[in-house]
LOMI-782844 format. One record per residue (C-alpha): x, y, z; residue number from 0. Coordinates in steps of 0.1 Angstrom, whole numbers. Example, Ala and Ser with C-alpha at 12.3 -4.5 7.8 and 13.67 -1.06 7.14 Angstrom:
+-------+-------+-------+-----+
|     u |     v |     w |   i |
+-------+-------+-------+-----+
|   123 |   -45 |    78 |   0 |
|   137 |   -11 |    71 |   1 |
+-------+-------+-------+-----+
//
This chain:
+-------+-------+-------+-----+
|     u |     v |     w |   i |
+-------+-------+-------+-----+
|   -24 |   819 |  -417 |   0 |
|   -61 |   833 |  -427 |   1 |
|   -85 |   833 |  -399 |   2 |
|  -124 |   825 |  -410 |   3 |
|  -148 |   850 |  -392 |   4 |
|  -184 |   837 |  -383 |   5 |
|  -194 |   868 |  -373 |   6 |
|  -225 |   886 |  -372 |   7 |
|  -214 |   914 |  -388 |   8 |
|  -192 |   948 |  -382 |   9 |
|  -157 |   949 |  -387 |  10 |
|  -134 |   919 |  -385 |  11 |
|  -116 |   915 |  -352 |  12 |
|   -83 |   919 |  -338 |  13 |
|   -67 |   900 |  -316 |  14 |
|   -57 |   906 |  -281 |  15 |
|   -25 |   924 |  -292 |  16 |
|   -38 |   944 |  -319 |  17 |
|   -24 |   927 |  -344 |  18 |
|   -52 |   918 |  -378 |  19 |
|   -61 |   887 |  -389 |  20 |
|   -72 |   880 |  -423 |  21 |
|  -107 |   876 |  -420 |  22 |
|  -135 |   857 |  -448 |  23 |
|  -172 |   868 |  -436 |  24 |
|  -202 |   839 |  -437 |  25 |
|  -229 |   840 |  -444 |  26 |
|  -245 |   828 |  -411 |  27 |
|  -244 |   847 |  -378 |  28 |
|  -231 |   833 |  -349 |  29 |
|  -257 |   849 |  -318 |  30 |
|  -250 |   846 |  -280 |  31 |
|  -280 |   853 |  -257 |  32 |
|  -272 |   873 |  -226 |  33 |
|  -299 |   881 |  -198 |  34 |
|  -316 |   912 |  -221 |  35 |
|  -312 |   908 |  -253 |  36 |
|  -294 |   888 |  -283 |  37 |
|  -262 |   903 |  -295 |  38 |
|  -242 |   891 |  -326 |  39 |
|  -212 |   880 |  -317 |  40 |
|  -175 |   877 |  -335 |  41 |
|  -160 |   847 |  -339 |  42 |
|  -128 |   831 |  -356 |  43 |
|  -124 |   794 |  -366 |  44 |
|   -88 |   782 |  -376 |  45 |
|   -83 |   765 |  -407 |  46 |
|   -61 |   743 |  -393 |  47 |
|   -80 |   731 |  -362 |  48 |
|  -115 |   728 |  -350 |  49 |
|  -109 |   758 |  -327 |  50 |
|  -137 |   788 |  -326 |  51 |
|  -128 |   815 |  -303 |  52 |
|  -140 |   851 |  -297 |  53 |
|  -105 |   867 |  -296 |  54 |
|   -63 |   862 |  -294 |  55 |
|   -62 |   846 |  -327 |  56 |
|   -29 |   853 |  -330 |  57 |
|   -20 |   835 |  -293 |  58 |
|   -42 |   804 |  -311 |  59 |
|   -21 |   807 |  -344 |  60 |
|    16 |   806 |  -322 |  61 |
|     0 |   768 |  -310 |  62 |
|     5 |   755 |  -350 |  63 |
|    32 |   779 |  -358 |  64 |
|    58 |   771 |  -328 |  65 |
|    62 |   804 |  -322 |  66 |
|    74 |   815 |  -280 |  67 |
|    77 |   851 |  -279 |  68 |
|    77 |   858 |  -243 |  69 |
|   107 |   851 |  -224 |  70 |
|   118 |   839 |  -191 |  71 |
|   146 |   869 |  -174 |  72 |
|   152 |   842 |  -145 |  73 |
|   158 |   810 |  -166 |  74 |
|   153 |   815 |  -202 |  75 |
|   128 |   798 |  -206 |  76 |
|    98 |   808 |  -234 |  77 |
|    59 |   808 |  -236 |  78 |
|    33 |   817 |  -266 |  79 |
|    13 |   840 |  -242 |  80 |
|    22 |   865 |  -219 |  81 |
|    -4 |   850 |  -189 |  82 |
|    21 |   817 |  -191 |  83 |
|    52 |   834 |  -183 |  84 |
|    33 |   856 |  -156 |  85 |
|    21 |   824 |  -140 |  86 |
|    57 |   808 |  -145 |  87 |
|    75 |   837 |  -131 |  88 |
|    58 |   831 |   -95 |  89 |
|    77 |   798 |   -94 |  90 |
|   111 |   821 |   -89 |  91 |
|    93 |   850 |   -67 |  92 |
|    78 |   823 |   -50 |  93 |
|    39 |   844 |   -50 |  94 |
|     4 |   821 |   -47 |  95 |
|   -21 |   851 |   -49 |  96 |
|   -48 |   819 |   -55 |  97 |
|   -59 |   808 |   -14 |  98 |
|   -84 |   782 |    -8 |  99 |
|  -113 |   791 |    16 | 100 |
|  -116 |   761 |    33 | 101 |
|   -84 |   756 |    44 | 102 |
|   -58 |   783 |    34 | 103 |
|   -38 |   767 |    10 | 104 |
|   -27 |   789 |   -13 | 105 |
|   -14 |   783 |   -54 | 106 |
|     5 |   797 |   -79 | 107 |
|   -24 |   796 |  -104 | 108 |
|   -60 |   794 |  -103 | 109 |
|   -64 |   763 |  -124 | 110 |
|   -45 |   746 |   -97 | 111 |
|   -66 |   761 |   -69 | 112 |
|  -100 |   745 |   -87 | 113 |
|   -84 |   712 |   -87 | 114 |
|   -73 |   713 |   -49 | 115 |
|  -112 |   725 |   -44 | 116 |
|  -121 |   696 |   -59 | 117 |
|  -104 |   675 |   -24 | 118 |
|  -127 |   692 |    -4 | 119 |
|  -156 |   691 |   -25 | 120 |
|  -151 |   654 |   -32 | 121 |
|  -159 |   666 |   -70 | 122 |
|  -139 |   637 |   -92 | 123 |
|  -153 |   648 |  -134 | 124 |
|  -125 |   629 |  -155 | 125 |
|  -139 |   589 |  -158 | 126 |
|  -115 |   560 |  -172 | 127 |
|  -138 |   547 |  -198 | 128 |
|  -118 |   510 |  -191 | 129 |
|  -127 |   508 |  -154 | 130 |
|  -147 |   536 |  -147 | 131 |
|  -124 |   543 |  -119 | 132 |
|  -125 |   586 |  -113 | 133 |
|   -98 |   611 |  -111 | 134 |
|  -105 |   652 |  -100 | 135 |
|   -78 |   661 |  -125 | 136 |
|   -72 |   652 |  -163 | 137 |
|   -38 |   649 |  -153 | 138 |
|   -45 |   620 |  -128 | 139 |
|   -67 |   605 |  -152 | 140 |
|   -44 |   599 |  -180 | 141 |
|   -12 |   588 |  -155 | 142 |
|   -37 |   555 |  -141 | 143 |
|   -48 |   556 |  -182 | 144 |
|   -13 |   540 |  -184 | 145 |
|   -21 |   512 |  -165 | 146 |
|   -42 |   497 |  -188 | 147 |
|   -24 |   507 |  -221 | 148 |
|    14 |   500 |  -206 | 149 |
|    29 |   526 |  -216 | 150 |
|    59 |   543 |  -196 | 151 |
|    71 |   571 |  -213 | 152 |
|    95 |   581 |  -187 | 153 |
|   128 |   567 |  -192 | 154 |
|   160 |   565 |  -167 | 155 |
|   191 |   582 |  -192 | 156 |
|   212 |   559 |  -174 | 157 |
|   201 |   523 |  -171 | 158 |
|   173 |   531 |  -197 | 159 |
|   143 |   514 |  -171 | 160 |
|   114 |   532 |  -182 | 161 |
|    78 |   544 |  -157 | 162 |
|    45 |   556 |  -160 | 163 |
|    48 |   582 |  -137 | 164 |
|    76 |   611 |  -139 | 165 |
|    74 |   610 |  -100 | 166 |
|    81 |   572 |  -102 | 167 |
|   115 |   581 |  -127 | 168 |
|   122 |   608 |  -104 | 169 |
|   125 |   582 |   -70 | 170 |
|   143 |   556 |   -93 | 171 |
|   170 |   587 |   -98 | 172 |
|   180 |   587 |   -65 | 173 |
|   189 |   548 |   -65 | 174 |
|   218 |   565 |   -87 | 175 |
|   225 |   599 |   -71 | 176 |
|   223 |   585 |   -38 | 177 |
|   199 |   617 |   -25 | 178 |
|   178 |   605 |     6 | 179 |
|   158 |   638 |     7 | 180 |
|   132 |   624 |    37 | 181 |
|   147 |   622 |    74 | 182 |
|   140 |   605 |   106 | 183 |
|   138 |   634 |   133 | 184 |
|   139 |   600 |   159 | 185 |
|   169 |   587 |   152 | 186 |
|   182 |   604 |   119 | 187 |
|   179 |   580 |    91 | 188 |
|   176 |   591 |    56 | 189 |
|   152 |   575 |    30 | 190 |
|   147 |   580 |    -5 | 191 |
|   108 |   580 |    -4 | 192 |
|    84 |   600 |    20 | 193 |
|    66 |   571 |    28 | 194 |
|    98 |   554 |    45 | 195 |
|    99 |   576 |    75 | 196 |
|    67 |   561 |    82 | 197 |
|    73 |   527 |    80 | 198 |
|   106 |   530 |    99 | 199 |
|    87 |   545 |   128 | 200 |
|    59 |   519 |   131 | 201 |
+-------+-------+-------+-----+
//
């Protein structure tokens, strides 16, 4: 795969791994401003997407070529850059070096530290264009999207009832497993939902 540069100039780039890309020059410079002066800057489009980016072309190219070169020594599993599988490691050591200042909380990576800010903050960016009803994360945004388009991707493997929600598919589960994870410390009862223990003790 042949990388276009829109570079000012100089040598084509490398990725962050030192590896070259085929690059075409153009004939227009692409110029960011910092606080002294103008400096041309290199860039890379890919041919296959809209993307621009200033470096790891080749991390870009693995997202149209499949490729997962970075492997998991806990559970096998693989990621297309080496930042996923650091971040996906802490879910077996069990590190959250990412700690909220107004409360302490702490997170595994700082993506989801910026969205717990967003609780305290009261920040809500992502808009439902249907009902203009807001959401602080893109995640939460396209789960309520579902209520408006029906769809429920999520299906049970065995009774095939389908959800919106993976959380939803993952309570439903337990109607077959028979798991009560949530307990009563008053008298001991088991439910299958959080939200259970409450209303048993009101």
């Amino acid at each position: 795969m042949s990388f276009l540069s829109i570079s000012g100039g100089g040598a084509p780039m490398q990725d962050t791994e030192q590896e070259e890309i085929s690059l075409e020059q153009s004939d227009s410079p692409v110029v960011a401003e910092d606080e002294t002066q103008e400096q041309s800057v290199n860039l890379l489009r890919c041919p296959i997407c809209p993307e621009t980016f200033s470096k790891a072309a080749l991390v870009h190219r693995r997202v149209h070529t499949g490729e997962k070169p970075y492997t998991c020594s806990y559970c096998g599993k693989r990621f297309n850059e080496n930042n996923q599988l650091k971040v996906h490691l802490r879910t077996h050591t069990g590190e959250k070096p990412y700690g909220c200042r107004q409360c302490g909380k702490t997170f595994r990576n700082v993506g989801n530290l910026r969205m717990h800010e967003r609780i305290h903050t009261g920040e809500r960016p992502y808009g439902c264009a249907q009902c203009c009803k807001r959401f602080n994360s893109l995640g939460d945004l396209k789960t309520h999207y579902r209520s408006h388009t029906g769809e429920r991707p999520y299906s049970c493997e065995l009774c095939r009832k389908t959800f919106s929600q993976t959380g939803h598919l993952k309570i439903h589960m337990r109607m077959h497993t028979g798991e009560r994870p949530y307990g009563c410390d008053e008298c001991g009862k088991k439910f299958t939902v959080f939200s259970f223990v409450f209303c048993q003790i009101t």
